[in-house]
BAVO-162320 format. One line per 10 residues: number of its first residue (from 1); their letters; for each residue x, y, z of N, C-alpha, C. Coordinates in steps of 0.1 Angstrom, whole numbers. Layout:
REM residues N
NUM) A) X/Y/Z/X/Y/Z/X/Y/Z  ...
END
This chain:
REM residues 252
1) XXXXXXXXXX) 1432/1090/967/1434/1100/957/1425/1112/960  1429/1122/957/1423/1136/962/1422/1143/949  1408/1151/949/1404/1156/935/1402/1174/942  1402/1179/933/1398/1195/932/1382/1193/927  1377/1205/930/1363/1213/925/1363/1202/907  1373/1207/900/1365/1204/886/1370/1193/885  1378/1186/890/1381/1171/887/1373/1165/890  1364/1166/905/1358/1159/906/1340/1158/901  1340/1170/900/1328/1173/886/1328/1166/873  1343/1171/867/1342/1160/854/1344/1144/857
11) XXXXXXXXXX) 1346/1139/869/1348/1126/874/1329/1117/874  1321/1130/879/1308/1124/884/1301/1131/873  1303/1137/866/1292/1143/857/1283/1153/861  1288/1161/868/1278/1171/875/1286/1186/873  1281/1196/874/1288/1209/875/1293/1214/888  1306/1223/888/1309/1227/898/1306/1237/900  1299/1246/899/1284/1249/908/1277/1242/911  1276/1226/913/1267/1219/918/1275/1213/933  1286/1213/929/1293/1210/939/1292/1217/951  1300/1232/948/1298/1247/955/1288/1247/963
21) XXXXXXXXXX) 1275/1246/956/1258/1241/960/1261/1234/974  1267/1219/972/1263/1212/982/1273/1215/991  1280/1221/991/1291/1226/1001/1281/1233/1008  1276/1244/1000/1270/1254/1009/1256/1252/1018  1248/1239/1011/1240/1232/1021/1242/1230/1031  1258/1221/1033/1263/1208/1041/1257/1194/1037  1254/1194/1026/1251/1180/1022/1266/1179/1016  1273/1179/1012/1287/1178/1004/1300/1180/1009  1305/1186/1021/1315/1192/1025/1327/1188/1017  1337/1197/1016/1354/1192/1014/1361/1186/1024
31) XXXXXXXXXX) 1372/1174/1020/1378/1170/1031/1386/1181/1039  1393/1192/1032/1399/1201/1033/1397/1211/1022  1406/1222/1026/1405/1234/1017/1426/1235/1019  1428/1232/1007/1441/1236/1006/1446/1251/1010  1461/1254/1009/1465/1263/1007/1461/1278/1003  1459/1274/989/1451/1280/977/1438/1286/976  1432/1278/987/1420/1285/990/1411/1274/982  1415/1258/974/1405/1253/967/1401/1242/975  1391/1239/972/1381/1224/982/1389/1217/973  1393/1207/984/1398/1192/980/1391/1181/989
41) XXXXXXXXXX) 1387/1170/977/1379/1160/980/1386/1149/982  1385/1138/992/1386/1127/995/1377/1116/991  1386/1105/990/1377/1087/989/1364/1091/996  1362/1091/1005/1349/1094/1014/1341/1103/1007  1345/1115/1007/1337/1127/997/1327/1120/984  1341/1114/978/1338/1103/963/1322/1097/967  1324/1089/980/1316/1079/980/1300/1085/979  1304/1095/990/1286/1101/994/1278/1108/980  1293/1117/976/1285/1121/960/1279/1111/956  1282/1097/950/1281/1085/948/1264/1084/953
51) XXXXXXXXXX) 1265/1085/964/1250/1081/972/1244/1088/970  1247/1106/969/1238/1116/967/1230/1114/952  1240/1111/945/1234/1108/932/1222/1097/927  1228/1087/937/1218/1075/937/1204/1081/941  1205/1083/951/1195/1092/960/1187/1099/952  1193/1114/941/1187/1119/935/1183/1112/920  1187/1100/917/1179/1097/905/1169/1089/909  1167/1085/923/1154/1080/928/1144/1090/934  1148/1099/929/1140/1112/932/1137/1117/943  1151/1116/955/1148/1124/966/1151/1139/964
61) XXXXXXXXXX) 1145/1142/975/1144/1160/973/1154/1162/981  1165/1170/980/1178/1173/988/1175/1172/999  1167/1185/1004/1167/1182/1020/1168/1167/1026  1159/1161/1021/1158/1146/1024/1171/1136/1022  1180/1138/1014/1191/1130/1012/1198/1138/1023  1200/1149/1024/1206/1159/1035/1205/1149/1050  1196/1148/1052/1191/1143/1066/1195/1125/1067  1197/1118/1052/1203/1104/1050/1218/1106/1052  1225/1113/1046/1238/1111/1044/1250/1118/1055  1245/1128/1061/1248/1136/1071/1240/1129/1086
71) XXXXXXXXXX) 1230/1118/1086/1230/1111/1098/1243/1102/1103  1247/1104/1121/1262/1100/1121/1258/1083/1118  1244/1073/1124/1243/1061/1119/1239/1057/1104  1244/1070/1095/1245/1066/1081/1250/1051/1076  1246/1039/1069/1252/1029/1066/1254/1029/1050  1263/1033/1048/1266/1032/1034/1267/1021/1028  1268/1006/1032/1267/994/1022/1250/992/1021  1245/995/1035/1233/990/1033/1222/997/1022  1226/1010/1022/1222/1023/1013/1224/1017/997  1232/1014/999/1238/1006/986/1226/994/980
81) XXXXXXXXXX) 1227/990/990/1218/972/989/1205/983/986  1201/987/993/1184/997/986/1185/1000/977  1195/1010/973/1192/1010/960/1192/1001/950  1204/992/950/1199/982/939/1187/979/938  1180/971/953/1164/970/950/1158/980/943  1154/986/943/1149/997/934/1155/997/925  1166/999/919/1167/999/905/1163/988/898  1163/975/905/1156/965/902/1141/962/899  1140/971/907/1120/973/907/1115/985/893  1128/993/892/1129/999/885/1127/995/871
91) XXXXXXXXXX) 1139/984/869/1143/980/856/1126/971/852  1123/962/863/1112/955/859/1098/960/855  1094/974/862/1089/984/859/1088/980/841  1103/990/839/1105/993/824/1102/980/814  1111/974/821/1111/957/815/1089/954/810  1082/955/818/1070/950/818/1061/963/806  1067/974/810/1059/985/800/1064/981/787  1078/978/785/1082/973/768/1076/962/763  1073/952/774/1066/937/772/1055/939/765  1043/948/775/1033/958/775/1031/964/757
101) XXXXXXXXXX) 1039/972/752/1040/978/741/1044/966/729  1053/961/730/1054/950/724/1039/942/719  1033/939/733/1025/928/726/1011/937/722  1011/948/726/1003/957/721/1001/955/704  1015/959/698/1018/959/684/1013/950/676  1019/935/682/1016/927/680/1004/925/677  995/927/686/978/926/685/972/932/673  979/945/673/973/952/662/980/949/647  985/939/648/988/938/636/983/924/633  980/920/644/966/905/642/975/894/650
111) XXXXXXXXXX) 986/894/651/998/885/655/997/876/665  989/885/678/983/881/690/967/882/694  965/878/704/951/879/713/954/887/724  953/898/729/957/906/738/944/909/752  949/900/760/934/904/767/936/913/774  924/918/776/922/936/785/928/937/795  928/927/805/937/926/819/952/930/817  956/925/805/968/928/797/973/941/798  959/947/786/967/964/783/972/972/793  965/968/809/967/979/816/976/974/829
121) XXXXXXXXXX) 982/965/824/993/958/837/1004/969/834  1010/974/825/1024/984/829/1017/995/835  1006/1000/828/1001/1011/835/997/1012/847  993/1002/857/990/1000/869/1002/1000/876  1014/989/872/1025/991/881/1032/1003/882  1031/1017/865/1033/1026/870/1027/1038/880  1016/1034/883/1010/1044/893/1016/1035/905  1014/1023/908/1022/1021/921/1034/1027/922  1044/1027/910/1062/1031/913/1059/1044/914  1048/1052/908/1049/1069/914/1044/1066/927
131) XXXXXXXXXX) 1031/1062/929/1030/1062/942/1041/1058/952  1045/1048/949/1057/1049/960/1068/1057/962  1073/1061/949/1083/1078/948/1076/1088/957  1062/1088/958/1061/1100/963/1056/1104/977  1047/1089/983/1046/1084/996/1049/1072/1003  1057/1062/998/1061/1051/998/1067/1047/1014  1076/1057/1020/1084/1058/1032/1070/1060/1045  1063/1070/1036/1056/1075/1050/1045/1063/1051  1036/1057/1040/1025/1044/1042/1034/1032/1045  1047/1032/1046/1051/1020/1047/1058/1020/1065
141) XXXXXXXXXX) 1062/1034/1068/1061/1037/1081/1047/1036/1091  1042/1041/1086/1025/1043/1091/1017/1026/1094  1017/1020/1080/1012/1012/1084/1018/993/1078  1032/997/1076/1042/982/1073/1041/975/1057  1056/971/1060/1059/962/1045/1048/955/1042  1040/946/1050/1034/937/1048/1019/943/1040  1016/953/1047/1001/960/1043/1000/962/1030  1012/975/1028/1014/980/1016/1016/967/1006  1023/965/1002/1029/951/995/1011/942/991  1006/941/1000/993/933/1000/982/941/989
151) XXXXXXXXXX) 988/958/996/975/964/989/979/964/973  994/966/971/998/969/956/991/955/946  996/943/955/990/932/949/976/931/941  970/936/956/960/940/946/951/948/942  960/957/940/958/969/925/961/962/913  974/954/915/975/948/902/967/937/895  961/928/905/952/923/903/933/927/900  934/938/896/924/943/898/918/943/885  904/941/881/907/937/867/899/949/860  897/950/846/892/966/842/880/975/844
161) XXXXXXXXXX) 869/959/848/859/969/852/857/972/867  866/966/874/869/970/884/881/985/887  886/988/880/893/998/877/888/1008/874  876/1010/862/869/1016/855/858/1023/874  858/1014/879/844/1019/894/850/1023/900  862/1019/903/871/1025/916/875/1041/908  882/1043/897/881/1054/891/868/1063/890  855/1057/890/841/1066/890/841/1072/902  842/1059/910/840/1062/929/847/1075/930  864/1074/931/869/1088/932/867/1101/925
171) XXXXXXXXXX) 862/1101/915/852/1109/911/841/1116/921  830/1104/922/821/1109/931/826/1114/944  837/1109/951/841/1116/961/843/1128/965  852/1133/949/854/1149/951/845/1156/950  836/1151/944/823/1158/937/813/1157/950  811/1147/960/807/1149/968/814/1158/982  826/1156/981/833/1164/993/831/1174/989  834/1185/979/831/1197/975/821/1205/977  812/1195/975/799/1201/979/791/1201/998  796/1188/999/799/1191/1014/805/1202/1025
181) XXXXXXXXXX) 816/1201/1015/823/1212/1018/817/1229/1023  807/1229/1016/801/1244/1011/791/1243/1024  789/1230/1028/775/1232/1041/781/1232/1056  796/1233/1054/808/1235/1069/803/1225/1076  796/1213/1075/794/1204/1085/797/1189/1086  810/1185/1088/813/1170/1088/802/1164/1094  797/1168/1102/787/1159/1104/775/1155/1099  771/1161/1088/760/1162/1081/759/1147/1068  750/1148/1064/744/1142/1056/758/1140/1044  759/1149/1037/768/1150/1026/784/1144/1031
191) XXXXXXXXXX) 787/1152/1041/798/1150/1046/802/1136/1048  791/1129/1054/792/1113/1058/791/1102/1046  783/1113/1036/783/1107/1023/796/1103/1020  802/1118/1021/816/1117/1014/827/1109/1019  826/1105/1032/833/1098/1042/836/1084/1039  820/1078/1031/816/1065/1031/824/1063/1017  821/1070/1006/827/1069/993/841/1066/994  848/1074/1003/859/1077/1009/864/1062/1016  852/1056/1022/856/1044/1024/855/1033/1014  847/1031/1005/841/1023/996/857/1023/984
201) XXXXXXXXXX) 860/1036/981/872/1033/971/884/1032/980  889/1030/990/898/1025/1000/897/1010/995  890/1005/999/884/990/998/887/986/986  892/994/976/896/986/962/911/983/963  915/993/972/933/989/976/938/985/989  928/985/999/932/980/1010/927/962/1011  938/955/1016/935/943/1019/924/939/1026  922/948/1040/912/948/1046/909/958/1049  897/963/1051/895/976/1064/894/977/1079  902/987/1080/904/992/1098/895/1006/1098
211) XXXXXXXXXX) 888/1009/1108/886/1023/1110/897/1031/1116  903/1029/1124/910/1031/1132/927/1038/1117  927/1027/1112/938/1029/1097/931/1040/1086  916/1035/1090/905/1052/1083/911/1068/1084  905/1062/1100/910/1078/1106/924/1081/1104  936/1072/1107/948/1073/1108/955/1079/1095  949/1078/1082/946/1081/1068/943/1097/1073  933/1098/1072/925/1109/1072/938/1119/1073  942/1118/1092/950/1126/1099/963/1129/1087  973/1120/1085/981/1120/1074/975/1132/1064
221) XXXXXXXXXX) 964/1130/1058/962/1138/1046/965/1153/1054  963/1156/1068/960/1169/1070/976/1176/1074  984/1162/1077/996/1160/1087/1011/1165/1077  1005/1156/1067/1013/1158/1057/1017/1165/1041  1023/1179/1042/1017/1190/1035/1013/1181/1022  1021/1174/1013/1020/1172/1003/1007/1165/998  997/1158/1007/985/1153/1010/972/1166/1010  981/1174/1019/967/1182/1021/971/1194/1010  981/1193/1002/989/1203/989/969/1197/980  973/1182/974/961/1178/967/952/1178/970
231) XXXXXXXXXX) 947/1179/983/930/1182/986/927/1194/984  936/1201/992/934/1219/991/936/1224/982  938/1218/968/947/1227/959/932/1235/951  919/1228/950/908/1241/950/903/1246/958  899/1240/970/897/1247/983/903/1247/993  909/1256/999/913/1255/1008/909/1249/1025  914/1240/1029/907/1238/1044/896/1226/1040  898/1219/1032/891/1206/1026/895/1193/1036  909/1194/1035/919/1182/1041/914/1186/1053  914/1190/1061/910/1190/1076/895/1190/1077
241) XXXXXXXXXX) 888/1192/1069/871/1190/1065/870/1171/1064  876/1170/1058/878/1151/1051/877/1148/1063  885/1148/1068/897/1144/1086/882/1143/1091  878/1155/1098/866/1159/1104/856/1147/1102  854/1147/1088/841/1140/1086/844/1123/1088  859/1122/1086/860/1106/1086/861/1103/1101  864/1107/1108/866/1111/1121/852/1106/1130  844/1114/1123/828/1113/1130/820/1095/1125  824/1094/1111/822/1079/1107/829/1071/1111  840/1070/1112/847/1062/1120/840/1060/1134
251) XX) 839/1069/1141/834/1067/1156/819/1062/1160  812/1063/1145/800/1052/1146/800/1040/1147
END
């Protein structure tokens, strides 16, 4: 079956200026362009919209689906099989925050015993599911399923006043890199301070420590805009200051 521009808009739920859009990327192409001068879409077309969409409600950023769906070893069943995972991770996500809220209620209305390790299990797993929306591909490239997976464990396992120190720690970190910052010297006193903090709250989510995965860190923050977007975002030239300084502690 072969759709036009607004057929197949009102087919997927999207506007045809969104279509137009991805024509004009090359994320989207038409199978053809009729007579008429209109894009006509094919089964194939169908499908990738399909994926593009998947894609974008797991929150990729176009360019990036661009570079998935327009690769020629694109696998569309297997693309498929991922997403389910995730939506699945997804749904349990949601599934554990309603559980979460639920017995919240409950508590406060005397019903239950709610212990503290409790209140903050949905909210832990949702900082892992942002964290992995938003660096997930690159720490799991960097350094494997196995690591990552180990560290999330335990985050979740982590219990509040352990949460409560690792939250102070990164505190003192910025507070000490900042000020490091101002004396231009990784190698110095403060700097090494800030290196160590830097390693001390690592150690709440890493399974084990590597120096070597230290440094390898560091580099990433500087490597990768969106890393060195958050360090730099008050000072400029911080993220390659960090690097610097972990760089030097490391090599002790």
């Amino acid at each position: 079956m072969e759709y036009t521009v607004q057929k197949l808009a009102k087919l997927a739920g999207v506007s045809t200026r969104t279509l137009r859009y991805y024509d004009e990327i090359g994320i989207l192409k038409p199978a053809r362009i009729n007579s008429s001068g209109y894009r006509i879409y094919g089964q194939a077309e169908v499908d990738t919209l399909q994926q593009i969409l998947f894609f974008r409600e797991l929150g990729l950023e176009l360019n990036n689906i661009k570079e998935v769906v327009t690769d020629p070893n694109f696998d569309g069943t297997k693309a498929l099989r991922d997403h389910l995972q995730k939506l699945l991770e997804k749904r349990k996500q949601l599934d554990l925050l309603i559980e979460n809220v639920n017995k919240t209620i409950a508590s406060k209305e005397g019903r239950i015993t709610m212990a503290n390790k409790e209140k903050f299990e949905g909210f832990k797993k949702k900082m892992i599911e942002e964290n992995e929306k938003k660096y997930g591909e690159e720490i799991r490239q960097k350094y494997g399923e196995k690591t990552v997976n180990k560290s999330n464990e335990k985050f979740m396992n982590m219990s509040q006043e352990e949460y409560e120190k690792v939250t102070t720690l990164e505190k003192q970190l910025h507070e000490t890199l900042a000020e490091a910052f101002a004396t231009d010297d990784p190698a110095g006193e403060l700097a090494q301070k800030a290196a160590d903090l830097h390693k001390q709250w690592l150690c709440f989510y890493w399974h084990e420590y590597n120096k070597e995965a230290h440094a390898g860190l560091a580099q990433m923050y500087v490597d990768d805009k969106r890393f060195k977007a958050y360090y730099d975002k008050n000072q400029p030239g911080i993220a390659e200051f960090l690097r610097d300084a972990i760089n030097i502690y490391t090599s002790k």
